[in-house]
Backbone as CSV, one residue per row, in Angstrom:
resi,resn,N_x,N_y,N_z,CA_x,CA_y,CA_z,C_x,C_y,C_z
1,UNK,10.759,-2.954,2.486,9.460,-3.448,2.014,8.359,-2.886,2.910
2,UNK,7.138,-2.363,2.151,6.121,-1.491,2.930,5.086,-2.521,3.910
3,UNK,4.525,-1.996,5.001,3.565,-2.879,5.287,2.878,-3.413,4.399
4,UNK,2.098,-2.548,3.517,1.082,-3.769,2.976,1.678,-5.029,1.802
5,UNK,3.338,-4.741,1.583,3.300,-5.493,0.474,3.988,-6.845,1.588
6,UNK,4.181,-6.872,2.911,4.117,-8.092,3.850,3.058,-8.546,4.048
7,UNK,1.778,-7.418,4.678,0.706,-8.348,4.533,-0.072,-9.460,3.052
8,UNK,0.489,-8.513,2.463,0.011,-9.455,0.753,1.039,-10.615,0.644
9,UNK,1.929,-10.756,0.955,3.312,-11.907,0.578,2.547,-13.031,1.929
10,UNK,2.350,-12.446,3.163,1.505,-13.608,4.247,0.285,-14.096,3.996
11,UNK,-0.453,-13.726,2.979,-1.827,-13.970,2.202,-1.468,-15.234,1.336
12,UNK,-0.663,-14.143,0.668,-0.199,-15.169,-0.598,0.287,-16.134,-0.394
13,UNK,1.096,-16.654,1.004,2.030,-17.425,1.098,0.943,-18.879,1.573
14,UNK,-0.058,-18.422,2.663,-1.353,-18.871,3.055,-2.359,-19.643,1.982
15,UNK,-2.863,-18.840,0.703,-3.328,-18.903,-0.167,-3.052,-20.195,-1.197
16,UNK,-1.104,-19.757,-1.591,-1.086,-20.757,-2.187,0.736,-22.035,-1.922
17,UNK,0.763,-21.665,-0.718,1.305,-22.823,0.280,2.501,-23.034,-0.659
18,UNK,2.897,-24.654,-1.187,3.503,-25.006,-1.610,3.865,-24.198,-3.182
19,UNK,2.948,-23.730,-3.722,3.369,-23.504,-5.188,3.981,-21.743,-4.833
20,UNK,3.610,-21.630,-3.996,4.356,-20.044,-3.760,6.126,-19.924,-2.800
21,UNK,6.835,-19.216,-3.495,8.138,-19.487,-3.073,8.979,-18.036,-3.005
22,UNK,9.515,-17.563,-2.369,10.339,-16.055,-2.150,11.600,-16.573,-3.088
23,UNK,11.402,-15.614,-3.873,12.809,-15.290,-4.770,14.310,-14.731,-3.963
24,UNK,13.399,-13.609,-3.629,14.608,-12.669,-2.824,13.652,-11.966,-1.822
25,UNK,14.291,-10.829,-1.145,13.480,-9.851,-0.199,12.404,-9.249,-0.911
26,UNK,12.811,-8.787,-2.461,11.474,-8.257,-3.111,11.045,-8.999,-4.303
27,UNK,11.259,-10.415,-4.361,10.624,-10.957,-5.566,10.094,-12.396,-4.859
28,UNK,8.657,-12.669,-5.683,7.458,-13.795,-5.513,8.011,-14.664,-6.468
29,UNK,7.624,-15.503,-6.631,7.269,-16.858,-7.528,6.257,-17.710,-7.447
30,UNK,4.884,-17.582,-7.943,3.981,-18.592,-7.493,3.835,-19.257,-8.788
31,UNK,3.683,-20.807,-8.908,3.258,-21.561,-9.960,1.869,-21.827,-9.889
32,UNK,1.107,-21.669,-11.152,-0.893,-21.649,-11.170,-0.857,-22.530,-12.152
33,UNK,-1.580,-23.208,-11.330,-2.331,-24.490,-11.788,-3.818,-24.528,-12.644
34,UNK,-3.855,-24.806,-13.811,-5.310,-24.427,-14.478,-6.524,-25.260,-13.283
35,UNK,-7.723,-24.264,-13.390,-8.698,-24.758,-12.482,-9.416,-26.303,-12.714
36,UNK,-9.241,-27.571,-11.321,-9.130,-28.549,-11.435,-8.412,-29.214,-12.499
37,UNK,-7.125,-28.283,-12.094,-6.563,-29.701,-13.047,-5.408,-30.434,-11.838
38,UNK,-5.189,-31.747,-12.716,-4.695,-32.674,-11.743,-2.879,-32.393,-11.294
39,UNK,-2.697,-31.656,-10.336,-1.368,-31.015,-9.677,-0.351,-31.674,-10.295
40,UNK,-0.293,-33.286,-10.944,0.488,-33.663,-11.614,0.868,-34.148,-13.171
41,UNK,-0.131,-33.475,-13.562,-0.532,-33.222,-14.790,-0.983,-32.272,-15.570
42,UNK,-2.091,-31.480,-14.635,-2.644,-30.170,-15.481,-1.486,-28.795,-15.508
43,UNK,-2.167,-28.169,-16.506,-1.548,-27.014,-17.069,-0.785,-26.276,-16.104
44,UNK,0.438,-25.684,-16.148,0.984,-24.540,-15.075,1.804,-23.721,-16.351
45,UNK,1.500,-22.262,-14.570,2.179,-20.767,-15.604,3.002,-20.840,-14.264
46,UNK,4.107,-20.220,-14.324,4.457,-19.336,-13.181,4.674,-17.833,-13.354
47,UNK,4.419,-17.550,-12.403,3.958,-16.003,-12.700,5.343,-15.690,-11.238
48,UNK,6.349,-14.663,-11.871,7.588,-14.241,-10.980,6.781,-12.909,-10.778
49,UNK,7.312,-11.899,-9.658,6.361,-10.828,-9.244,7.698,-10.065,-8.587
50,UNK,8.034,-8.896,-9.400,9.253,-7.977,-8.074,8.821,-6.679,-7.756
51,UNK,8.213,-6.484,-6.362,7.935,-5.436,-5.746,8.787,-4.115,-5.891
52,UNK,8.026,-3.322,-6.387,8.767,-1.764,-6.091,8.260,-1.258,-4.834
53,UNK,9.252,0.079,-4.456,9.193,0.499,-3.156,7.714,0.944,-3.100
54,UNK,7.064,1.751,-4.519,6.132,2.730,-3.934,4.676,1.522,-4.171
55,UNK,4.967,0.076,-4.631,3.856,-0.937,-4.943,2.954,-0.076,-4.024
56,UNK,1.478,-0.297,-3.982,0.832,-0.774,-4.924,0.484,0.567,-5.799
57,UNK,0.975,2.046,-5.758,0.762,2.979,-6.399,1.242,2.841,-7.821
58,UNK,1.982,1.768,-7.843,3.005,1.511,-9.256,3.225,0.253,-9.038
59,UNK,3.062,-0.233,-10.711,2.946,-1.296,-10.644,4.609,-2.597,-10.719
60,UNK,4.070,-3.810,-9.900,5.956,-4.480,-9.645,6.331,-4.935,-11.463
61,UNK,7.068,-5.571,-11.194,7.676,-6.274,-12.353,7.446,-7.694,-12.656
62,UNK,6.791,-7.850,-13.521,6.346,-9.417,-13.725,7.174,-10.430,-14.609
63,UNK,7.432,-11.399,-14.547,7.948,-12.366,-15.277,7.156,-13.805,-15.855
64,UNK,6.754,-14.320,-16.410,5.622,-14.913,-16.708,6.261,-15.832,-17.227
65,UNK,5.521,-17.738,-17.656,6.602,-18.371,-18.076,5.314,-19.718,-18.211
66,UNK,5.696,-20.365,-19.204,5.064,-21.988,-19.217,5.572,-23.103,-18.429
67,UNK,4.894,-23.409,-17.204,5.988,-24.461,-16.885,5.413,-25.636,-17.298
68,UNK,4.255,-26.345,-17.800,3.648,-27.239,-18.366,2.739,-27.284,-18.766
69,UNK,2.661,-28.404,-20.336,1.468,-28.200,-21.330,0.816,-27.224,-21.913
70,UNK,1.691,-25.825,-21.975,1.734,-24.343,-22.968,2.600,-24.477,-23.332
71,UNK,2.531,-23.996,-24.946,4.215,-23.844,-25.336,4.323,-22.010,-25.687
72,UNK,5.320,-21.899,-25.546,6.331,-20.493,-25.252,5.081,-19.536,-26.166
73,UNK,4.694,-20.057,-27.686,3.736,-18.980,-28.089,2.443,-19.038,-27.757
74,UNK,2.201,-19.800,-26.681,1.064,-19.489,-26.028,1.047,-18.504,-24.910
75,UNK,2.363,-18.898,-24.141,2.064,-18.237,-22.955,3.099,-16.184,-23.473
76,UNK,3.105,-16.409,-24.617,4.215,-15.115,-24.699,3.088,-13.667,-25.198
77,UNK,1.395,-13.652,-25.107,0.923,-12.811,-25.162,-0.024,-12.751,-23.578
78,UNK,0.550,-13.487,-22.650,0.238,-13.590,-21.279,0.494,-11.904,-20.566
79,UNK,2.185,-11.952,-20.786,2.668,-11.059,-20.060,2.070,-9.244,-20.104
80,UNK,1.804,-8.967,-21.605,1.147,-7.941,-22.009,-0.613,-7.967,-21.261
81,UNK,-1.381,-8.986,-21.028,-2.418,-9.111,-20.565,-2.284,-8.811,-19.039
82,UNK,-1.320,-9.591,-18.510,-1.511,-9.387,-16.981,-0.728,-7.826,-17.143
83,UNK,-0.240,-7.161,-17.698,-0.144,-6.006,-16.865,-0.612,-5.059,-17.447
84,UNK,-1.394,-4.805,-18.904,-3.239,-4.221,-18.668,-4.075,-4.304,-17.879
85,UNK,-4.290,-5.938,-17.359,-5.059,-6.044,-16.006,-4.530,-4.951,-14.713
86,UNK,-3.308,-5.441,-14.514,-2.263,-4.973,-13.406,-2.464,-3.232,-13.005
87,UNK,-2.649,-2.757,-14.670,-3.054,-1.317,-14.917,-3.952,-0.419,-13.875
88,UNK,-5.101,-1.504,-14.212,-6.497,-1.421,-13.865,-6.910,-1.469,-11.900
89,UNK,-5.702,-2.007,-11.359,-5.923,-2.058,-10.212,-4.848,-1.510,-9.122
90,UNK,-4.281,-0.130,-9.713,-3.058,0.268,-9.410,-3.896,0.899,-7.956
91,UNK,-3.233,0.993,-6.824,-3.542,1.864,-5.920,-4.252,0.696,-4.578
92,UNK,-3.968,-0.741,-5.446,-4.449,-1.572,-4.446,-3.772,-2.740,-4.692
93,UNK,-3.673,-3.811,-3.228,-2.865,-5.226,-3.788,-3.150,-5.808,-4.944
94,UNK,-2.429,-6.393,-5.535,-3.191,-6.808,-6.878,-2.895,-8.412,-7.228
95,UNK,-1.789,-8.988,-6.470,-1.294,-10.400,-6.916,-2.419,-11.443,-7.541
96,UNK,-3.277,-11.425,-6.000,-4.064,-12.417,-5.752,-5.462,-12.355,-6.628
97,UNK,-5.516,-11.320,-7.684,-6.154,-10.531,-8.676,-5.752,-11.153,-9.640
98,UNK,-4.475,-10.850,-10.247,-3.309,-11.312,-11.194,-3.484,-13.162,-11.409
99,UNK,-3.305,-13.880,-10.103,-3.377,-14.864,-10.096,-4.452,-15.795,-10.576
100,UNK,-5.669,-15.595,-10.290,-6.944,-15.915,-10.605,-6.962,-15.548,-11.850
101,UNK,-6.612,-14.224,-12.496,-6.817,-13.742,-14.043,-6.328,-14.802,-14.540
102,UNK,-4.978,-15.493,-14.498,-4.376,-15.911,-15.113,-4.307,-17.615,-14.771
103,UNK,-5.149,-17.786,-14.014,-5.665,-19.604,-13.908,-6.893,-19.320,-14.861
104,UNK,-7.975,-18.163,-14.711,-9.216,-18.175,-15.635,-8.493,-18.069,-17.334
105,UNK,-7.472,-17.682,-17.773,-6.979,-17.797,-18.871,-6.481,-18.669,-19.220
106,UNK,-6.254,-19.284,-18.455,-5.388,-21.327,-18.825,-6.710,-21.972,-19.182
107,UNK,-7.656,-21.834,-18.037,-8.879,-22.538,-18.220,-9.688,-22.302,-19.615
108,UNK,-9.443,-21.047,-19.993,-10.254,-20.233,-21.282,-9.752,-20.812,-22.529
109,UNK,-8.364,-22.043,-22.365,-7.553,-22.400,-23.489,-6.740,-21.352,-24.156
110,UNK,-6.061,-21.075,-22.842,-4.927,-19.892,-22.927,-5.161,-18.327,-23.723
111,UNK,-6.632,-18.422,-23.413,-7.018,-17.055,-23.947,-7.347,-15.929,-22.851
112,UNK,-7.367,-14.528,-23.551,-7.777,-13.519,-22.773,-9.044,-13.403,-21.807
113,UNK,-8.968,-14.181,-20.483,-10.239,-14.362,-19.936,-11.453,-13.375,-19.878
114,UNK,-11.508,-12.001,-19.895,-11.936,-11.149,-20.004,-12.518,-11.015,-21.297
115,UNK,-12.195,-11.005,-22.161,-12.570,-11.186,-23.963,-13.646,-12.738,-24.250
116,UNK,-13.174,-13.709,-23.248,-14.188,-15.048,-23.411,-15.274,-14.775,-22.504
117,UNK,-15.301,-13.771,-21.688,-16.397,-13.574,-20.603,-16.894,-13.353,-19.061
118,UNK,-15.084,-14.029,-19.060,-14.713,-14.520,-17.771,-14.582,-13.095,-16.938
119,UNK,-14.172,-13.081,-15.641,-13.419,-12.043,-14.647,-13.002,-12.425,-13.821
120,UNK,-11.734,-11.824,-13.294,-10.566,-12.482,-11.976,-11.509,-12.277,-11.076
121,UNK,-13.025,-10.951,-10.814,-12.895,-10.991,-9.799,-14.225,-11.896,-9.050
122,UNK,-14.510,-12.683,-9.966,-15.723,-13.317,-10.345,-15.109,-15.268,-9.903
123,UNK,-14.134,-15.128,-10.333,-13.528,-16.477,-10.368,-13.406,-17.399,-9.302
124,UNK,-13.935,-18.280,-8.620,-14.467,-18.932,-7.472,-12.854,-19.761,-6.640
125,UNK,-13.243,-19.461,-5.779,-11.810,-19.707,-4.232,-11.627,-20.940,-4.768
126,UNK,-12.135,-21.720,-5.162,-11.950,-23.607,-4.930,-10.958,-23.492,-5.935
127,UNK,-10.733,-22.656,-7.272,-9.833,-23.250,-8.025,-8.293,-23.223,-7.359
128,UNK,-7.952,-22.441,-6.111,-7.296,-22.321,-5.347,-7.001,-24.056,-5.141
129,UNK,-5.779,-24.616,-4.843,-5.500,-26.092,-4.253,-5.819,-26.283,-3.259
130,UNK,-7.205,-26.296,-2.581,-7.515,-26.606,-1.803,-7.140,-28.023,-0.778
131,UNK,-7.215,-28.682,-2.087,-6.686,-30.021,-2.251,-5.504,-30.377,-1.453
132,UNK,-4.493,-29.730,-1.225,-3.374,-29.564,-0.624,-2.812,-30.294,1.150
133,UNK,-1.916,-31.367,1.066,-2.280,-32.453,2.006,-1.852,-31.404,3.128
134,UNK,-1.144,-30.664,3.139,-0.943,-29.418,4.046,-1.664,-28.265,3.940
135,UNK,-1.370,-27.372,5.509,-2.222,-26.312,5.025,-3.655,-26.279,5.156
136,UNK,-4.353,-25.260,5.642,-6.047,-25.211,5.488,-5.888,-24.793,4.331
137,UNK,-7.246,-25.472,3.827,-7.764,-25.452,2.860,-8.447,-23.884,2.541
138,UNK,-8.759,-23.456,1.338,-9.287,-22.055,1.071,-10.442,-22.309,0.859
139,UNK,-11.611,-21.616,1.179,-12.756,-21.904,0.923,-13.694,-20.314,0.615
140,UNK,-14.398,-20.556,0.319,-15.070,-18.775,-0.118,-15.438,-17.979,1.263
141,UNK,-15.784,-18.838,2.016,-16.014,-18.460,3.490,-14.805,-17.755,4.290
142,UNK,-13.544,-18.771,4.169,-12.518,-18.286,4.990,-12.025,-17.237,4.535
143,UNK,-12.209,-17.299,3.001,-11.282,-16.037,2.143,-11.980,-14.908,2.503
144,UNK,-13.056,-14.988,2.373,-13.898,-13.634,2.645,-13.421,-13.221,3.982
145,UNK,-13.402,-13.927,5.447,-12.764,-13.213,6.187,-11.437,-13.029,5.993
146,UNK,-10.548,-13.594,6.007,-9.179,-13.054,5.618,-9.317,-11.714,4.904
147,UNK,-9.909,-11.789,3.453,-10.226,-10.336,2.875,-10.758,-9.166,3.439
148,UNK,-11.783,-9.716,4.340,-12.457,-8.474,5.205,-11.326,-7.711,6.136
149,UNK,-10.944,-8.642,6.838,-9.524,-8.330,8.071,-8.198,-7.488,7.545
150,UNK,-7.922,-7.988,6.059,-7.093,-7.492,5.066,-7.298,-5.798,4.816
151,UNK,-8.569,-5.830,4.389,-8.990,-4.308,4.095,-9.163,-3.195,5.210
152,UNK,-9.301,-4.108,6.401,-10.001,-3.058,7.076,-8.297,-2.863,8.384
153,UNK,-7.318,-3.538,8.093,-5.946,-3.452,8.121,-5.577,-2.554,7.547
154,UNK,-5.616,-2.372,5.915,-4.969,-1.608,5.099,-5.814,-0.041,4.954
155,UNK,-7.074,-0.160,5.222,-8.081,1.381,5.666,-6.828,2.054,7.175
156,UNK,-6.553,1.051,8.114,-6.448,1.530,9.097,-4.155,2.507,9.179
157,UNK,-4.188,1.427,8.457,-2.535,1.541,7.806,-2.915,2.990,6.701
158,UNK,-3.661,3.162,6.237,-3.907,4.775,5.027,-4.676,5.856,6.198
159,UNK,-5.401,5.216,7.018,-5.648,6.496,7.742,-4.213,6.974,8.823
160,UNK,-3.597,5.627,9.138,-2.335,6.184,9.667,-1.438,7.198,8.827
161,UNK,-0.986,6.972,7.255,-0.162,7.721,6.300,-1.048,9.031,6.299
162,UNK,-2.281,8.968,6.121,-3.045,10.539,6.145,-2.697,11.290,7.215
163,UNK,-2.553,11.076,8.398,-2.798,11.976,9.672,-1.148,11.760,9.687
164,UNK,-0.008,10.701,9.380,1.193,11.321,9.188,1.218,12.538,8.293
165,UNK,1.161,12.895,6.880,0.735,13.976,5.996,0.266,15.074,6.304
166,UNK,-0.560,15.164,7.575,-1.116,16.155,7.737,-0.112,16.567,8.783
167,UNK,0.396,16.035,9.448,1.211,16.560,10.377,2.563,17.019,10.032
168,UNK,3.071,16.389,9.083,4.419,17.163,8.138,3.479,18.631,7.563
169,UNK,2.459,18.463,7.160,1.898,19.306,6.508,2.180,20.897,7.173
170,UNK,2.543,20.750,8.556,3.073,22.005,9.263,4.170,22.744,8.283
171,UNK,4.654,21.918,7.841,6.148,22.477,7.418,5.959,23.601,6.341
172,UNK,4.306,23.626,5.934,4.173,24.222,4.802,3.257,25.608,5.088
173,UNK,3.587,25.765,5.989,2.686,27.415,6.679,2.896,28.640,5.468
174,UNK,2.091,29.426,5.583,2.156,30.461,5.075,2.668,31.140,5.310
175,UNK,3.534,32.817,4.755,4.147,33.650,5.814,4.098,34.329,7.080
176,UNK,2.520,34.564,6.725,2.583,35.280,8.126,2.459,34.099,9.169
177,UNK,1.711,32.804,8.727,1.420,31.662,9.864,3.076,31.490,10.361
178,UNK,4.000,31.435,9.655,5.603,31.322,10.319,5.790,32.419,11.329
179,UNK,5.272,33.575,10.723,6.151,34.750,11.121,4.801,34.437,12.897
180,UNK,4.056,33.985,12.512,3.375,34.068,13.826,3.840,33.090,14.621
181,UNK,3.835,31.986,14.811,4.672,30.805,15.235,5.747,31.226,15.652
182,UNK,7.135,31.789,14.918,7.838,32.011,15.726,7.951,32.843,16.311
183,UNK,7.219,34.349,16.519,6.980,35.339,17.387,6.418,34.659,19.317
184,UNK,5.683,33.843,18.642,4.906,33.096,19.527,5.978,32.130,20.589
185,UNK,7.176,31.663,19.793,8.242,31.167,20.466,9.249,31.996,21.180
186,UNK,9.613,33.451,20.888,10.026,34.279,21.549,10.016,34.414,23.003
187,UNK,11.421,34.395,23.877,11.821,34.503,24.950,11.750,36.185,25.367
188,UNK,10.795,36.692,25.812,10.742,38.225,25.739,11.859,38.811,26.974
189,UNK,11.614,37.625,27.893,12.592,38.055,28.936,13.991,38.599,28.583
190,UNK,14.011,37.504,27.344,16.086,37.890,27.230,16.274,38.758,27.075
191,UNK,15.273,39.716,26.524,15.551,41.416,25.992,15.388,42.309,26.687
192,UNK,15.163,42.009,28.141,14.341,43.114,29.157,15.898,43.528,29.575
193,UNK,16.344,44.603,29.429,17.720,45.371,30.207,17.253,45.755,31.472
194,UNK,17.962,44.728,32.416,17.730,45.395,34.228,18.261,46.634,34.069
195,UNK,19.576,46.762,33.991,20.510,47.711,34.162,19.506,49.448,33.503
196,UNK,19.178,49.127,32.002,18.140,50.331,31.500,17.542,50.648,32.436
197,UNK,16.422,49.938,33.072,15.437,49.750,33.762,15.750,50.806,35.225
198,UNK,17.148,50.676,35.910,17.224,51.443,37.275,17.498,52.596,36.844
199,UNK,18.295,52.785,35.638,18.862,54.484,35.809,17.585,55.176,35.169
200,UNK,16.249,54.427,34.534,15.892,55.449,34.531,14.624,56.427,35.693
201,UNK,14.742,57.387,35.514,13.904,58.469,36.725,12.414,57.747,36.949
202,UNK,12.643,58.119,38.458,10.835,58.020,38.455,9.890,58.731,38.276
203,UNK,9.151,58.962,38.467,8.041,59.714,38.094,6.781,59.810,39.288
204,UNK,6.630,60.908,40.135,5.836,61.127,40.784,4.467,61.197,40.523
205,UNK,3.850,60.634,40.061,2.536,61.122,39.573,1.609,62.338,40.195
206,UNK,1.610,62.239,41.652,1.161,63.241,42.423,1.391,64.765,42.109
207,UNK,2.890,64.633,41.969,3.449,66.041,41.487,2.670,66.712,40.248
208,UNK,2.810,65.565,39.332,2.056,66.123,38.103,0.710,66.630,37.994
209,UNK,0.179,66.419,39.054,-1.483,66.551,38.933,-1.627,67.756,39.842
210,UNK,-0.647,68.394,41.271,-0.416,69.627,41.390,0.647,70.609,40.615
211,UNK,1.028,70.340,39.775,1.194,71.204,38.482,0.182,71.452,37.659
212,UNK,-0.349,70.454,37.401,-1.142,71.001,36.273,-2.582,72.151,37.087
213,UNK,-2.888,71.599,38.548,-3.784,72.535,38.743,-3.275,73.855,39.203
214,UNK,-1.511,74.208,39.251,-1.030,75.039,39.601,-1.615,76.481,38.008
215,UNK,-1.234,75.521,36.741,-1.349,76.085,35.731,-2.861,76.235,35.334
C-alpha cells in the first residue's frame, strides 16, 4: 500500500471514527449517514472502497449498499454515479470527495446531487458526525488544516517520485552519452605494457639536431 493511500485511510479513519472500519489491508468500509440525520434513525449507505496498487492514478473498486431507509432500487443507480464522480478526480485522493457526494445525494432524496445543484466539494464539514461522544469533533476550521498539511505532504511525497524519475532517467542516455560515460570509466593504466615500454630504444635528441645541421 502506497504512502498516500495510508495517509488517506488516517484521515478517513479521523474523519469518520466509528462508522469507518478496515475490511482487509486494501479494503475501507465507511457507513454515511444522511446530513443531520439522527445516527439512530436517519438514512445510511455504506460505501466499501478496495485500493489498487497504482490508486489514485486509477480508480479503487467500490461497493455501495443501503443499510437503512433506501430500498435496493434506490440505492442501485448510486454505484454508476459515484464512479463518474470518481472519474473526475483521478490523479488525486478521492474518498473523502466520494463520501460527501454521496451524503449530499441521500440528502437530495436519493438523487444525483450534482443534477439537483448540489457539489461534494461545496458540501459543509458539520454534516460529518461531529456529534460523536468520541473523538474530536470535525469542524471547517480543523479540516482545513488537516487538508492544508495533507497537500502540502502529498506535493512533497510527488516532488520526491519526480527527482526519483529523473535519476533512473540515467538509464536512458543516448549513444554517444554511454559510449562517453564509459570511456570516462576506463582504467588506462591496465593497458600501459612496462615490459613494451623498456625494450624500446631511446632517442638522443641532441644527436638529431647535429645531423640534421651535418646535412
Amino acid at each position: 500500500m502506497n504512502d498516500e493511500i495510508e495517509m488517506e485511510l488516517q484521515a478517513l479513519e479521523s474523519i469518520f471514527f466509528e462508522d469507518y472500519r478496515l475490511v482487509d489491508e486494501s479494503t475501507i468500509s465507511i457507513e454515511l449517514l444522511e446530513p443531520g440525520g439522527d445516527p439512530e434513525t436517519g438514512r445510511r449507505v455504506e460505501l466499501k472502497v478496495t485500493y489498487t496498487a497504482e490508486y489514485p492514478e486509477c480508480l479503487p473498486t467500490f461497493g455501495i449498499r443501503g443499510v437503512r431507509g433506501l430500498t435496493r432500487a434506490q440505492v442501485e443507480p448510486l454505484h454508476k454515479l459515484v464512479t463518474k464522480k470518481a472519474e473526475t478526480l483521478l490523479g488525486q485522493p478521492m474518498v473523502y470527495d466520494l463520501c460527501t457526494y454521496i451524503q449530499e445525494w441521500i440528502e437530495n432524496g436519493a438523487q444525483d446531487p450534482d443534477a439537483a445543484g448540489g457539489s461534494s466539494n461545496d458540501a459543509p464539514v458539520e454534516m460529518m458526525q461531529a456529534s460523536k461522544k468520541h473523538g474530536t469533533a470535525v469542524t471547517k476550521e480543523n479540516f482545513a488544516e488537516w487538508k492544508a498539511a495533507f497537500d502540502e505532504e502529498m506535493e512533497k511525497e510527488h516532488t520526491k517520485k519526480k527527482a526519483s524519475r529523473e535519476k533512473n532517467g540515467e538509464l536512458k542516455l543516448t549513444g554517444r552519452q554511454l559510449f562517453d560515460k564509459a570511456m570516462g570509466s576506463v582504467d588506462w593504466d591496465l593497458f600501459k605494457d612496462e615490459e613494451l615500454d623498456e625494450d624500446l630504444p631511446e632517442f638522443d635528441d641532441e644527436e638529431d639536431e647535429e645531423e640534421e645541421e651535418e646535412e
